[in-house]
C-alpha positions, 0 to 999 in steps of 0.5 A: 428683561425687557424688550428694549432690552433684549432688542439691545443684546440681540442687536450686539449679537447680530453684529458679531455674527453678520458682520454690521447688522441693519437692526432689522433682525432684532428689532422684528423680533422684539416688537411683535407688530407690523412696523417699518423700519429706516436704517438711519445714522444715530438712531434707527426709525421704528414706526408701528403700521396698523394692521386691521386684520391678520396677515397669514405669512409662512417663512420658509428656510432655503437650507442654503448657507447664508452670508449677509456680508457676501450678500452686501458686499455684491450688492454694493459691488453691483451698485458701483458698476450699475449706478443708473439702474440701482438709482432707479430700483431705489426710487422704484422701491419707495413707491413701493413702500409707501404704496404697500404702508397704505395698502396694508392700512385700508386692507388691500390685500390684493395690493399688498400682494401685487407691491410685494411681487413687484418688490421682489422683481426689484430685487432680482434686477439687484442679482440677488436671488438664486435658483432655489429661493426662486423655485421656492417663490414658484411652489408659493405661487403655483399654490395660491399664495397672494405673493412670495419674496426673499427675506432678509439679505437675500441669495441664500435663505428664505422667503416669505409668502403671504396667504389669503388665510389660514387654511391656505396658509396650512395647505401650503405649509404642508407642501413646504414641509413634505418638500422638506423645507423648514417653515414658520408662521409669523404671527 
């Protein structure tokens, strides 16, 4: 099968399993480059970003159950009670974005991380984060890593950090591991 393919079933999958699935999930994993995504209403927007070097990113597992229709339904619950706030996290987060599209296109690699610290204090401000995703943002940071964040719907999961390199990416990943988190390294 091919990509497209397989990003179609795994797609279907998503959205039996996480209620009603953006189409981020599946189609990360299917295109093995650095894209942006725009959730759109007839067919999603898939850009590839190019990337002149490698990026060294660690995912590392919380263990905490995760829901993604939980962490939807608060954040949408939130935005109802707090409209002027969100209006402003939302504009906040498109700067941010364009900002990090350039910074990872001219390998700015110290924007990058600063974007990204600033994209994860937006998510705070949006309730959802937790004591654990935060005291594993605290062990990347306190080791070096250029940045930390929650990935994927948030509250309950993962993060991911971003390495100047290789070593470092290594260095961390065995305190993850000795921490007994599970980790990954996206390639």
């Amino acid at each position: 099968r091919d990509d497209k393919e397989i990003n179609e079933i795994a797609f279907k999958w998503e959205n039996l399993i996480h209620w009603k699935a953006s189409g981020i999930d599946n189609t990360c994993s299917t295109r093995w480059s650095l894209i942006r995504f725009e959730k759109q209403r007839e067919k999603n927007k898939i850009v590839h970003i190019n990337c002149k070097n490698k990026l060294h990113i660690l995912q590392i597992n919380s263990w905490i159950k995760h829901d993604t229709k939980q962490a939807v339904d608060l954040v949408k619950k939130n935005k109802e009670k707090n409209l002027n706030l969100f209006k402003i996290l939302f504009n906040e987060e498109k700067i941010i974005l364009k900002k990090a599209r350039q910074a990872i296109q001219t390998w700015d690699i110290k924007k990058i991380g600063l974007l990204m610290n600033k994209n994860q204090d937006l998510l705070r401000q949006i309730w959802i984060s937790c004591k654990t995703i935060e005291k594993l943002i605290k062990v990347a940071l306190d080791n070096w890593a250029l940045w930390a964040k929650i990935t994927g719907a948030g509250m309950w999961w993962s993060i991911i950090a971003l390495c100047k390199d290789s070593k470092q990416e290594n260095k961390l990943n065995n305190i993850y591991k000795k921490l007994w988190y599970h980790t990954i390294k996206l390639k």
